[in-house]
BALOBA-1460 file (C-alpha; in Angstrom, 3 decimals):
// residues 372
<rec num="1" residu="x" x="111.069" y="45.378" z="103.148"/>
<rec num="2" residu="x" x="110.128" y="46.284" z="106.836"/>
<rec num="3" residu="x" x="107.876" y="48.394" z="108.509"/>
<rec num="4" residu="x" x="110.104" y="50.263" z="111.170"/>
<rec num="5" residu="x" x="108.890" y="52.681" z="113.917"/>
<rec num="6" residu="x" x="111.065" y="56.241" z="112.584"/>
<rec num="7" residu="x" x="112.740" y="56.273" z="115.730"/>
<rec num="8" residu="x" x="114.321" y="52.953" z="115.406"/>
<rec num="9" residu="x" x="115.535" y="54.157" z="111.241"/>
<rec num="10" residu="x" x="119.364" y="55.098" z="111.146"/>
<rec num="11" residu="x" x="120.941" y="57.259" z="108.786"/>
<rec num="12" residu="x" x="122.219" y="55.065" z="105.240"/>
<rec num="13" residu="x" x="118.736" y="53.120" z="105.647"/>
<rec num="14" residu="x" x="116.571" y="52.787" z="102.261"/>
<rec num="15" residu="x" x="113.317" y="53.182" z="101.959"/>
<rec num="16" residu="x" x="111.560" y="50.130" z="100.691"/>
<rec num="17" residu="x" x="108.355" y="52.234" z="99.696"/>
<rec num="18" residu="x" x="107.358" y="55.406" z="98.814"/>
<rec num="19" residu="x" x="106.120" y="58.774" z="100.745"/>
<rec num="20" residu="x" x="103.699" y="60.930" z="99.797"/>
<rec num="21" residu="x" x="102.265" y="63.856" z="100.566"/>
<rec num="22" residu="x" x="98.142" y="64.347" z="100.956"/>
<rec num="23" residu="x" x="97.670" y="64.881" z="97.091"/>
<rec num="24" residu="x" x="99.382" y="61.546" z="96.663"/>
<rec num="25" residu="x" x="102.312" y="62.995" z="94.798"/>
<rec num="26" residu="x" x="105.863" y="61.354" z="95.863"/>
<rec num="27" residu="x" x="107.981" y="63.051" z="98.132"/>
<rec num="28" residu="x" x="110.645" y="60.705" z="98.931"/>
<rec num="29" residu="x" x="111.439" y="57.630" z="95.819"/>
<rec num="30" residu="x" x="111.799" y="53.875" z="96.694"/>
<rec num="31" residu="x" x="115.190" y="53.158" z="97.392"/>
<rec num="32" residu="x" x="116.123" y="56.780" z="98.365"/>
<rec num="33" residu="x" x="118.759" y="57.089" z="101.418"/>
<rec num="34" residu="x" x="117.671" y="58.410" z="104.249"/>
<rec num="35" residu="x" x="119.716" y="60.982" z="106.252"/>
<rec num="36" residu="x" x="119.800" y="62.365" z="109.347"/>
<rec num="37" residu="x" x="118.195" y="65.530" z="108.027"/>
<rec num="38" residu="x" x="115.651" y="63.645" z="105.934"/>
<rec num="39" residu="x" x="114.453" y="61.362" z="109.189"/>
<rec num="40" residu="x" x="114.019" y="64.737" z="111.299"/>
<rec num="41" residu="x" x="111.474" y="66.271" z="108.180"/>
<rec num="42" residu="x" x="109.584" y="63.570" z="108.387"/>
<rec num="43" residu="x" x="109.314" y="63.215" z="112.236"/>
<rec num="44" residu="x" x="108.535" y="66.774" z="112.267"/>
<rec num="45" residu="x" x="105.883" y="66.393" z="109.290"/>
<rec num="46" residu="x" x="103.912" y="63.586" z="111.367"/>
<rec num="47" residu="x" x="105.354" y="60.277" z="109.991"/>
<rec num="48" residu="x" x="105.725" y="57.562" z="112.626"/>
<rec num="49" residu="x" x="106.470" y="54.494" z="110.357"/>
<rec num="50" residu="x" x="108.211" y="53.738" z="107.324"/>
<rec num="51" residu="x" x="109.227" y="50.853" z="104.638"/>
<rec num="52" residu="x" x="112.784" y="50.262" z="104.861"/>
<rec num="53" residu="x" x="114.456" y="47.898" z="102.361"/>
<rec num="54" residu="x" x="116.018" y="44.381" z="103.704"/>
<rec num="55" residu="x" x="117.657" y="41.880" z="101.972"/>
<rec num="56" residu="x" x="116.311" y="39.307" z="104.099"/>
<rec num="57" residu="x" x="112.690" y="40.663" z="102.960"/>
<rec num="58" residu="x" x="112.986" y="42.136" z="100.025"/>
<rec num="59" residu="x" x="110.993" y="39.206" z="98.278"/>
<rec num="60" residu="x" x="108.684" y="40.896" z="100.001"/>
<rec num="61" residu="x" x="105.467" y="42.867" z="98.005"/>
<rec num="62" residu="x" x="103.219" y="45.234" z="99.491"/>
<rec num="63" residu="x" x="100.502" y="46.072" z="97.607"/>
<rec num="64" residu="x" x="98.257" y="49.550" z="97.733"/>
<rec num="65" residu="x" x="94.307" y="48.579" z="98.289"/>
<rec num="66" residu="x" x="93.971" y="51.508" z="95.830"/>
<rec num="67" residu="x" x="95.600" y="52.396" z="92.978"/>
<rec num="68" residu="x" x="97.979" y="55.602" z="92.917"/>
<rec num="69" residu="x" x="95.846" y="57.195" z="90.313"/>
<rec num="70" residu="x" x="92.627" y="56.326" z="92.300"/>
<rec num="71" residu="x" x="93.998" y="57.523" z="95.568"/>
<rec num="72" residu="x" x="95.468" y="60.740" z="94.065"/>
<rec num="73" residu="x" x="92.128" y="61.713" z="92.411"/>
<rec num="74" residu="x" x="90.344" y="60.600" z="95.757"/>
<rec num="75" residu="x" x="92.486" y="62.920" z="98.039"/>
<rec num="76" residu="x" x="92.498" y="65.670" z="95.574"/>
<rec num="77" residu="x" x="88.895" y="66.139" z="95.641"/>
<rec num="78" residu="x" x="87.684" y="65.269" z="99.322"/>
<rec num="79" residu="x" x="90.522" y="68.363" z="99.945"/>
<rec num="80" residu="x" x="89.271" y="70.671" z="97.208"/>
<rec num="81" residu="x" x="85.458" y="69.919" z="98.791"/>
<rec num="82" residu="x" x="86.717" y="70.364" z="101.840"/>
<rec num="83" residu="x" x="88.448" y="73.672" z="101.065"/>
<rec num="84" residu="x" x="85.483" y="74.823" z="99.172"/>
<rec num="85" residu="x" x="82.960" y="74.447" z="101.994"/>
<rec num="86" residu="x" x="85.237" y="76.048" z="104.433"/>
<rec num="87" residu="x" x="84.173" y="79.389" z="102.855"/>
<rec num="88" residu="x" x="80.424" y="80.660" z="102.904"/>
<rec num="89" residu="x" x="80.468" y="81.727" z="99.178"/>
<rec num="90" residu="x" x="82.174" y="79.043" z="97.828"/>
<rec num="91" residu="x" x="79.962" y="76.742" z="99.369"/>
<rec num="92" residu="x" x="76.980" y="78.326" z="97.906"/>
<rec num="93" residu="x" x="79.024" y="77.816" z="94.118"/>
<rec num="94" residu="x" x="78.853" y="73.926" z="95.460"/>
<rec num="95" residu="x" x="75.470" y="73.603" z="96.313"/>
<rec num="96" residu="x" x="74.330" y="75.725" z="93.342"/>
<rec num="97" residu="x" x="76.090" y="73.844" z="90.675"/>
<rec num="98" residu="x" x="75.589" y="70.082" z="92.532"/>
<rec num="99" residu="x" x="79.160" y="69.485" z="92.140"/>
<rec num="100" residu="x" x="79.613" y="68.039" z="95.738"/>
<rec num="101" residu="x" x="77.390" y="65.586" z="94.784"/>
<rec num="102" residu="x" x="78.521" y="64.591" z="91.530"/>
<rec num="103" residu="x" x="82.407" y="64.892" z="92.401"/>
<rec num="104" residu="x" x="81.941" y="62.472" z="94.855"/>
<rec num="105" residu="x" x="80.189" y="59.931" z="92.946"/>
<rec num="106" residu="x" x="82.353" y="59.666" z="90.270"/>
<rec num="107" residu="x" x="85.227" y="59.421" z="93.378"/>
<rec num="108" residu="x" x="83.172" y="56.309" z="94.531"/>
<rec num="109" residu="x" x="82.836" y="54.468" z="91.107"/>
<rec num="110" residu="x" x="86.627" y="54.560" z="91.328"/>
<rec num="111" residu="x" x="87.100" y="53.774" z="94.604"/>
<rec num="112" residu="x" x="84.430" y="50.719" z="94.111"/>
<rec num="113" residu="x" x="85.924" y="49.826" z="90.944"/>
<rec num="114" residu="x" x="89.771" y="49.064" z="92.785"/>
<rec num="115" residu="x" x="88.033" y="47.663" z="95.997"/>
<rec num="116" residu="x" x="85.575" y="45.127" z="94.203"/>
<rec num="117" residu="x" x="88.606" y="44.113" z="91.946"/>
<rec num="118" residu="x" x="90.410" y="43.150" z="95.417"/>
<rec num="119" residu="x" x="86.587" y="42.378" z="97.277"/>
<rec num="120" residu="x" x="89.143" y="39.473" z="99.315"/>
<rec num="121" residu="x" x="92.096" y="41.322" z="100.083"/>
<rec num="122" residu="x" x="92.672" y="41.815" z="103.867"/>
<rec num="123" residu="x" x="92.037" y="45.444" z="104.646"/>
<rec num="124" residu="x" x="95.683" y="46.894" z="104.823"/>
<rec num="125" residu="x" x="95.824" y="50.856" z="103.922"/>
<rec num="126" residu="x" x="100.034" y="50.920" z="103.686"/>
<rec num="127" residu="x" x="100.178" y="54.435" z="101.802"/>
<rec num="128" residu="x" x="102.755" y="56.154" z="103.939"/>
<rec num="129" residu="x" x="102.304" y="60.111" z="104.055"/>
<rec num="130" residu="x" x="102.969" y="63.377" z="105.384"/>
<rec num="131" residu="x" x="100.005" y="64.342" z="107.632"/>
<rec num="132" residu="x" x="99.816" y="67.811" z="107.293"/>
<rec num="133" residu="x" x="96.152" y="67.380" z="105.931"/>
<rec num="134" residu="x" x="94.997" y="64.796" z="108.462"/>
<rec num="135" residu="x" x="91.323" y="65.657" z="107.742"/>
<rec num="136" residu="x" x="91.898" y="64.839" z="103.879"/>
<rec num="137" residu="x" x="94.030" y="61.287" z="104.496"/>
<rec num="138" residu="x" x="91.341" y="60.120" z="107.016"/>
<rec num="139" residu="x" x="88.252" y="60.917" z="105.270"/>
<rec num="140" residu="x" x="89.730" y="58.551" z="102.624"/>
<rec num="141" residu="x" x="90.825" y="55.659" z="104.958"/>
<rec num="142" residu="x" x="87.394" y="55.613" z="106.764"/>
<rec num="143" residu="x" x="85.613" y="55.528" z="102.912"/>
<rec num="144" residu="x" x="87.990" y="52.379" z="102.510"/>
<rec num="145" residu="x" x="87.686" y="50.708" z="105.574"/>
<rec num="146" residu="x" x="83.792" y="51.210" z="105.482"/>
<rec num="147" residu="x" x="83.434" y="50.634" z="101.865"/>
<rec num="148" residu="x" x="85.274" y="47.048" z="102.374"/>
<rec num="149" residu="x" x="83.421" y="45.949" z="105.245"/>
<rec num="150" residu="x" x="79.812" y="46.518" z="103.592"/>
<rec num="151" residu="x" x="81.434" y="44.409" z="100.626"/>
<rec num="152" residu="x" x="81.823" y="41.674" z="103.116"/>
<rec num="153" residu="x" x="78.428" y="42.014" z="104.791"/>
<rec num="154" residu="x" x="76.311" y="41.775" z="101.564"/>
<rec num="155" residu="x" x="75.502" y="45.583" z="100.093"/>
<rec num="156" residu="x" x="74.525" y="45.951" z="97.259"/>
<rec num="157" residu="x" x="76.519" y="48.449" z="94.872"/>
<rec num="158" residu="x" x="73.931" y="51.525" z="95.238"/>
<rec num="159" residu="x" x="74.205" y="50.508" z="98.670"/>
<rec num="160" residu="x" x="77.636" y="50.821" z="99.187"/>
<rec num="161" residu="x" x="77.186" y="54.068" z="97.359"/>
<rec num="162" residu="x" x="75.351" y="55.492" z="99.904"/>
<rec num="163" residu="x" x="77.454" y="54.222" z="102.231"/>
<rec num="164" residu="x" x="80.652" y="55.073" z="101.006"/>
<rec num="165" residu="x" x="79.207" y="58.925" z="100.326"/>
<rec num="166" residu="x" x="78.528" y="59.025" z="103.735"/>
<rec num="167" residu="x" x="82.039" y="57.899" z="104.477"/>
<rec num="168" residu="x" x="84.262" y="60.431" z="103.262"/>
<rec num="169" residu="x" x="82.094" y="63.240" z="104.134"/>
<rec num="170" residu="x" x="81.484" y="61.923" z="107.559"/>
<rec num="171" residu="x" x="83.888" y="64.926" z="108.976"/>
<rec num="172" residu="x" x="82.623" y="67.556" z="106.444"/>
<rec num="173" residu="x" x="81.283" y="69.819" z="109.247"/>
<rec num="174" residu="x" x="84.797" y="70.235" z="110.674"/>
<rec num="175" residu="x" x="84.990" y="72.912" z="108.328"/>
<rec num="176" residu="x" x="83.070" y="74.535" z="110.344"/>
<rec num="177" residu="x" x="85.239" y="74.774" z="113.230"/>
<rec num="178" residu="x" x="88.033" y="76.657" z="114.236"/>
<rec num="179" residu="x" x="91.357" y="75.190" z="112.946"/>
<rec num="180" residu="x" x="92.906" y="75.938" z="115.995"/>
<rec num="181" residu="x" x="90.843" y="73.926" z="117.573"/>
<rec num="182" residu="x" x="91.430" y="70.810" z="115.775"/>
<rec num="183" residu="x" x="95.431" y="70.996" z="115.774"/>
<rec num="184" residu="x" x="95.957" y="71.445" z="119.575"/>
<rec num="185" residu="x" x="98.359" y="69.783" z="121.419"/>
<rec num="186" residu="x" x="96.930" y="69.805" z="124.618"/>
<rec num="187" residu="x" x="93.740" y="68.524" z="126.068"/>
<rec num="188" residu="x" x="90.917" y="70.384" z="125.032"/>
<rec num="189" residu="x" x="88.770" y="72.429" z="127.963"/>
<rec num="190" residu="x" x="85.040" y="71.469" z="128.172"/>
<rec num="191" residu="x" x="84.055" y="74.251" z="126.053"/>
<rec num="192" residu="x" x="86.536" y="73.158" z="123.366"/>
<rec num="193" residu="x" x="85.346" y="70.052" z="123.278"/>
<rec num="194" residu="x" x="81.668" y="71.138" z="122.733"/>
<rec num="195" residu="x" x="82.425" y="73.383" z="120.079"/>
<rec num="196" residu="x" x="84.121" y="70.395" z="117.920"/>
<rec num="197" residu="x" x="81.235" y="68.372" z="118.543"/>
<rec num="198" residu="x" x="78.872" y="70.473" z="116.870"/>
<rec num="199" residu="x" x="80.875" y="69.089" z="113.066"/>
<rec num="200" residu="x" x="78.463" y="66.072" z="113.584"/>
<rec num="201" residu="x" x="75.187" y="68.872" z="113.017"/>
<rec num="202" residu="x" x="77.273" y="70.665" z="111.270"/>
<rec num="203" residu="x" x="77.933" y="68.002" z="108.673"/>
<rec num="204" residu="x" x="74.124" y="66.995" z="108.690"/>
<rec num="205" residu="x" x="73.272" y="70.926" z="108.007"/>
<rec num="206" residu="x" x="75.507" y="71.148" z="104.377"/>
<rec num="207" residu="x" x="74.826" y="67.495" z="103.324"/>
<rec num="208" residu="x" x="70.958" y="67.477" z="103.967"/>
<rec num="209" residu="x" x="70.024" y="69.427" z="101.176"/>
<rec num="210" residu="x" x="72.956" y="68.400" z="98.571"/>
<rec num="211" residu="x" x="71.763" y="67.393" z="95.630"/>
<rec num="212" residu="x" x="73.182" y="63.600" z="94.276"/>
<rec num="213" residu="x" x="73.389" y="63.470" z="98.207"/>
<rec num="214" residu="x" x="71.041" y="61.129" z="99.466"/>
<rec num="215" residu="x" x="69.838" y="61.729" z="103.012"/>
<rec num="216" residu="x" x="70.990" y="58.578" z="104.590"/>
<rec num="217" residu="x" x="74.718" y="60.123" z="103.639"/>
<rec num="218" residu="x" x="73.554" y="63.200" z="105.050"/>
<rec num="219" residu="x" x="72.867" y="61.327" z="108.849"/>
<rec num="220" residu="x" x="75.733" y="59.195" z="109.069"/>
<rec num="221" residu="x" x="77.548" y="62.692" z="109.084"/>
<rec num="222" residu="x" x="75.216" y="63.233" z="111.887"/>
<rec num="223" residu="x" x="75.195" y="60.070" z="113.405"/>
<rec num="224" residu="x" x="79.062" y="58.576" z="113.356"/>
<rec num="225" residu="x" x="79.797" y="59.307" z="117.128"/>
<rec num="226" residu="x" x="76.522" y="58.064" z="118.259"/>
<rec num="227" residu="x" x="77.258" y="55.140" z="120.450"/>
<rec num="228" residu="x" x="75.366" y="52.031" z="121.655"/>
<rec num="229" residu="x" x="75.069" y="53.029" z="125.271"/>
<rec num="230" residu="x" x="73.679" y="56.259" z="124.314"/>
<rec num="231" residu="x" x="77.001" y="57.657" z="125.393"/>
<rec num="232" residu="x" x="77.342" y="59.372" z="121.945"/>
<rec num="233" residu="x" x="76.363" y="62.844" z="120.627"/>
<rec num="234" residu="x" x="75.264" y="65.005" z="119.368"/>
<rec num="235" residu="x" x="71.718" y="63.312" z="120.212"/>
<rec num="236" residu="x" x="72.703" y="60.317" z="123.109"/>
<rec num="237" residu="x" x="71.093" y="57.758" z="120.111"/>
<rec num="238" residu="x" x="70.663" y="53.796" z="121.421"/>
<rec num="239" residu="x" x="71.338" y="50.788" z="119.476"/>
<rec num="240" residu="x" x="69.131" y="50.271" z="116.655"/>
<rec num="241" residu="x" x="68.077" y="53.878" z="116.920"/>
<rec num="242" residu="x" x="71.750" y="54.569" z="115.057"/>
<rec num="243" residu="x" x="71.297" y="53.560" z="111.388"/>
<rec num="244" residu="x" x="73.659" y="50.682" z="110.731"/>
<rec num="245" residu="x" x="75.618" y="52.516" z="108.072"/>
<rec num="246" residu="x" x="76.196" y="55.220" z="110.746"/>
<rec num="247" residu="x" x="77.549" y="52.339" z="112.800"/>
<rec num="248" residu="x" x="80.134" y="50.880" z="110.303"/>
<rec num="249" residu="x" x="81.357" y="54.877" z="109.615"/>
<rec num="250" residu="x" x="81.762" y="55.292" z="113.430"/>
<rec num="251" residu="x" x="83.481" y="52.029" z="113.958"/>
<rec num="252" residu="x" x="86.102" y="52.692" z="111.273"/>
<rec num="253" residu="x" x="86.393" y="56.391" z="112.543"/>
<rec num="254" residu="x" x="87.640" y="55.071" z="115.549"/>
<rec num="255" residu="x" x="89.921" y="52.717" z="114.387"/>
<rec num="256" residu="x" x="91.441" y="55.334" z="111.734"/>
<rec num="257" residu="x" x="92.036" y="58.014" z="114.248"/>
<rec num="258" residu="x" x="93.755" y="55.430" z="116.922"/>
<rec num="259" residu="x" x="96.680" y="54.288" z="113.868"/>
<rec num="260" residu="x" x="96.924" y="57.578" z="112.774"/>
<rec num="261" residu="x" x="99.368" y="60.187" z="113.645"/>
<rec num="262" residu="x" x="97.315" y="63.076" z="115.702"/>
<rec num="263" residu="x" x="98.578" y="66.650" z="116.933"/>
<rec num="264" residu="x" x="98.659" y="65.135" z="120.710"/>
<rec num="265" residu="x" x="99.789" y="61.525" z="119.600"/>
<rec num="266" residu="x" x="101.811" y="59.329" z="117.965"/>
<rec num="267" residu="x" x="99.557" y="56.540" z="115.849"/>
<rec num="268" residu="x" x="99.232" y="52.957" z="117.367"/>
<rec num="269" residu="x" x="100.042" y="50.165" z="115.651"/>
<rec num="270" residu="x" x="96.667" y="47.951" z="114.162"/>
<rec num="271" residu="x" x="96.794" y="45.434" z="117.036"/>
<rec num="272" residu="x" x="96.617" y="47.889" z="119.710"/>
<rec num="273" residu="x" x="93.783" y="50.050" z="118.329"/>
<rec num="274" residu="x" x="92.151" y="46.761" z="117.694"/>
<rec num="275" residu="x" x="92.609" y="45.428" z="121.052"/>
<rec num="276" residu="x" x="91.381" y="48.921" z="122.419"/>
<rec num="277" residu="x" x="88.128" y="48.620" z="120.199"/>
<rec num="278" residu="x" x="87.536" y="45.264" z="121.702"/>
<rec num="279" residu="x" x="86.956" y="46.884" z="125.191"/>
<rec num="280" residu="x" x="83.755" y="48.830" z="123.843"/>
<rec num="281" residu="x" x="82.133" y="45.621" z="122.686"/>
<rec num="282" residu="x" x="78.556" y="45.683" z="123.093"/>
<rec num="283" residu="x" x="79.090" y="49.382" z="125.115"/>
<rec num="284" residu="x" x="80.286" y="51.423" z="122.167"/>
<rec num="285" residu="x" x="80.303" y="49.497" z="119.287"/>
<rec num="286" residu="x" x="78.348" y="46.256" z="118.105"/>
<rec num="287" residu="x" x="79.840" y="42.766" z="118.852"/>
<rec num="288" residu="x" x="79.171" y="41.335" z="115.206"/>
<rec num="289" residu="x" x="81.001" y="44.507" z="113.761"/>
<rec num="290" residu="x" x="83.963" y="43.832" z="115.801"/>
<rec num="291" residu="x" x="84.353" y="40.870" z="114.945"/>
<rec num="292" residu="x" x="84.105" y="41.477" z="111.097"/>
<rec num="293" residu="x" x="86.393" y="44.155" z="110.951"/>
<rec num="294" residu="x" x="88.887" y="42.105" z="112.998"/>
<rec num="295" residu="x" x="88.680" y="39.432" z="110.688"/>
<rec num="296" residu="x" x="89.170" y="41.552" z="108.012"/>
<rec num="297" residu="x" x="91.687" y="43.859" z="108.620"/>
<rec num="298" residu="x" x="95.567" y="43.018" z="109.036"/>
<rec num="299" residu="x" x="95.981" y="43.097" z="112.724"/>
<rec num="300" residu="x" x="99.538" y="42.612" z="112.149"/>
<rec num="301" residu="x" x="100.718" y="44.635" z="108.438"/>
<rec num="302" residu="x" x="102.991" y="42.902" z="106.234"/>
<rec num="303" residu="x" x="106.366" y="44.158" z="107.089"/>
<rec num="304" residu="x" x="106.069" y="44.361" z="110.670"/>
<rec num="305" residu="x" x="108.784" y="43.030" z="113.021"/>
<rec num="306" residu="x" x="107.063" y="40.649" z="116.021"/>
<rec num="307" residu="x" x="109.028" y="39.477" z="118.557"/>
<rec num="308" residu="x" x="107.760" y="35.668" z="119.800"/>
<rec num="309" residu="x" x="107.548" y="33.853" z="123.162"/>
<rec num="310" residu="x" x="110.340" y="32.224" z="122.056"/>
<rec num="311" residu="x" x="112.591" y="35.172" z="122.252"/>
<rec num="312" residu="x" x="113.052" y="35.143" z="118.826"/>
<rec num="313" residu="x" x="112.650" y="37.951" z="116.508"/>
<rec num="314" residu="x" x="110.597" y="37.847" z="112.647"/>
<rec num="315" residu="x" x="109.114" y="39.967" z="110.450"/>
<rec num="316" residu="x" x="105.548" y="39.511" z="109.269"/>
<rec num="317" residu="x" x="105.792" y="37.863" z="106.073"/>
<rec num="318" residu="x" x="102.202" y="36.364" z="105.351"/>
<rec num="319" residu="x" x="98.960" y="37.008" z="106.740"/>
<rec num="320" residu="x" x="96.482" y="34.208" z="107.015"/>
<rec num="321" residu="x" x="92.931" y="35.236" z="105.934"/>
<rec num="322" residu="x" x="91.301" y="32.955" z="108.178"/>
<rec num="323" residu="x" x="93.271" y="33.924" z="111.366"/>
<rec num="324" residu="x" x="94.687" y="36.869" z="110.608"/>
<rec num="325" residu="x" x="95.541" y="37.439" z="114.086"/>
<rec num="326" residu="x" x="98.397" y="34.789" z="113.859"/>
<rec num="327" residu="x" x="100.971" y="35.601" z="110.578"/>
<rec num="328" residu="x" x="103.194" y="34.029" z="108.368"/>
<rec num="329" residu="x" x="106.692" y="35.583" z="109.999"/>
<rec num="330" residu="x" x="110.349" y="34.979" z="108.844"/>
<rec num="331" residu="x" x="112.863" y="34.959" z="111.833"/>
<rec num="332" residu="x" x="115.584" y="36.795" z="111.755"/>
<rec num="333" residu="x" x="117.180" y="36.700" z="114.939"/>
<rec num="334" residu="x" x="117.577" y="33.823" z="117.404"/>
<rec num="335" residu="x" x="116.499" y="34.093" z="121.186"/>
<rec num="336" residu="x" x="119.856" y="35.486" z="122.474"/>
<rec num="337" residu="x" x="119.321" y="38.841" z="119.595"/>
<rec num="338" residu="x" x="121.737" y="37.136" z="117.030"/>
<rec num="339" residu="x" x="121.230" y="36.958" z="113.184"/>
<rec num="340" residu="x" x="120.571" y="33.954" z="111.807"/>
<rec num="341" residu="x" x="121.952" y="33.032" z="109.041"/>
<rec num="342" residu="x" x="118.925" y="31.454" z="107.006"/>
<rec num="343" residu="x" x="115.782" y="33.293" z="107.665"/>
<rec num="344" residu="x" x="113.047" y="30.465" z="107.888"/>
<rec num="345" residu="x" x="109.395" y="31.007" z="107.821"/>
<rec num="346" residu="x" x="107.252" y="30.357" z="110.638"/>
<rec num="347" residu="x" x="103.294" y="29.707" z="110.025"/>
<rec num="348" residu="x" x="101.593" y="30.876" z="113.466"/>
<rec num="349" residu="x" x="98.586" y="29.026" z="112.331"/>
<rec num="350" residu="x" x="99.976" y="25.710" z="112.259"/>
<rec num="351" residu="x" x="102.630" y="26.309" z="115.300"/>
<rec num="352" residu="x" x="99.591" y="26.769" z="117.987"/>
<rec num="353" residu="x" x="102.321" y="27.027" z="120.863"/>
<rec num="354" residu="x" x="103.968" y="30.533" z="119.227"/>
<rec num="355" residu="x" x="102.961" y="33.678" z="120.175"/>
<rec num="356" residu="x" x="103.627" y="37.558" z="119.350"/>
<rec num="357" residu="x" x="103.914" y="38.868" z="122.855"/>
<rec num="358" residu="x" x="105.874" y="42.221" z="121.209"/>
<rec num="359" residu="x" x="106.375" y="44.323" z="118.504"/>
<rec num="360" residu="x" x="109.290" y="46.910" z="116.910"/>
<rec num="361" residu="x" x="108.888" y="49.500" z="118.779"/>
<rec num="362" residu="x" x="105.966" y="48.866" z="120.561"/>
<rec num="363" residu="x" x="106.215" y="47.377" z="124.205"/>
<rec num="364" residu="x" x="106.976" y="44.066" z="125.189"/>
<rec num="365" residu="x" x="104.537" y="41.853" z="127.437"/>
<rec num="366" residu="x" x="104.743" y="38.981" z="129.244"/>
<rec num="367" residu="x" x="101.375" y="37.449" z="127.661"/>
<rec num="368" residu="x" x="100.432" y="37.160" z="124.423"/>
<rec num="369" residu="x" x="98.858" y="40.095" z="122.355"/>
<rec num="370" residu="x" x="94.964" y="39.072" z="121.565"/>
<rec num="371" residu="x" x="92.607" y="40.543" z="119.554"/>
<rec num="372" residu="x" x="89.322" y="38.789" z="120.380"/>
């Protein structure tokens, strides 16, 4: 299968994977043909990429970093807590009862249960869905992205608890603020802007006192747009003054919101947001963190189609855990845009002088894309 910007999908294309909507519940089968019709839904419902099937890859398998039934259950209840504190009374019922608390607990030993089952899988979220609950979907990546890179730095499992609590309620205090707010289009006016960055307090306010919330959840809410500068809010923290958990949640908040599809954007592709996160080394972010999530994340997806100095085009068919920054990729076409007629595959590791200088439907360059 390939990974195809939804512009570049005709009509009588297949899909080689799934689509979902935010409960997890399939909208559109494997293998189902897409029409004109159906490719207009889905641009108009916020999808930007999609898994088309490919002879020339179909020996290709892409594997979820969670499991349906795990993802499902995870979206379900991040939107019902969401939904719940949205309203004053129902949020009383949660913090009355200590459901928020306990719900998302027994959402983490399932989420930790899939991840440390796959601890050395490159982090690759390739669940494609409708965003009409972008709140919902994100929460969950940024739990996953986080939750994997405290696996790699050492945590212990209560400690990735805490950490991965912290995650998926990072945005909580969005409920808070006007939904208009968060859908626009256009660019926010100053007082706009100040209003949505009161969720960070906001968030801090409803977790503080949650029981089977620790506290240290409570501040990353607080403290995930905090930057290393001091050019963060809501309190203009420095460095060390931002708890390192705080750091990891804000990092992978970024990098979520960049490759996903927002009200005044279409999503990037990993390599760009990457690339863009780079910039704000030792600024926004911390060098070491950077560099981890780089390392662990699949800069270029499985699926992908790269085009190479060479003028020849591939699709990413490996990734190389040690350099994942230069694939495994089958070419397809020669240099002059012709198929060729057996696909070979090309190890970027081992052929030093080939380089991805372009992607489908991203924009060509002249030198080579680098993440580093």
């Amino acid at each position: 299968m390939r990974l195809m910007p939804l512009h570049m999908v005709k009509p009588g294309m297949k899909l080689g994977k799934r689509i979902s909507d935010e409960d997890g519940i399939t909208l559109l089968g494997e293998q189902t043909e897409l029409t004109q019709n159906l490719i207009n839904r889905l641009r108009s419902r916020g999808v930007d990429y999609v898994y088309i099937d490919d002879p020339r890859t179909r020996d290709l398998v892409i594997r979820d970093t969670l499991s349906d039934e795990t993802r499902s259950r995870a979206l379900t209840e991040i939107r019902h807590a969401f939904r719940g504190v949205m309203d004053d009374q129902i949020k009383r019922k949660f913090a009355s009862s200590s459901r928020l608390g306990q719900t998302f607990r027994g959402v983490m030993d399932l989420l930790l249960d899939d991840l440390l089952a796959n601890r050395d899988a490159m982090i690759m979220l390739t669940n494609i869905s409708v965003m009409d609950q972008y709140l919902y979907q994100h929460s969950l990546n940024v739990c996953v992205y986080t939750t994997m890179l405290g696996m790699s730095h050492g945590y212990s499992r209560e400690q990735l608890m805490t950490l991965g609590l912290g995650a998926p309620l990072h945005d909580v205090g969005k409920t808070q603020i006007p939904p208009e707010s968060l859908r626009k289009k256009e660019p926010l006016t100053d007082s706009e802007y100040e209003v949505i960055k009161k969720h960070a307090e906001y968030g801090y306010r409803l977790l503080k006192d949650e029981p089977n919330i620790p506290l240290l959840s409570a501040h990353c809410a607080l403290q995930h747009h905090e930057r290393l500068d001091g050019s963060g809010y809501p309190r203009g923290l420095k460095g060390d003054e931002i708890h390192e958990f705080a750091r990891w949640i804000g990092l992978a908040d970024s990098y979520d919101a960049m490759t996903t599809h927002r009200a005044y954007r279409s999503a990037m592709l990993p390599h760009q947001a990457m690339e863009i996160l780079f910039t704000g080394t030792g600024t926004l972010y911390e060098k070491r963190m950077i560099e981890m999530f780089r390392d662990r994340i699949a800069i270029y997806p499985l699926g992908l189609t790269v085009k190479l100095n060479t003028g020849e085009t591939g699709v990413v068919v490996g990734i190389n855990e040690m350099v994942p920054q230069r694939p495994v990729v089958r070419i397809i076409q020669d240099a002059y845009g012709q198929e060729v007629c057996s696909p070979t595959d090309v190890d970027l590791s081992e052929k030093l002088s080939l380089m991805i200088t372009g992607v489908s439907g991203g924009t060509e360059r002249n030198d080579p894309v680098i993440a580093s």
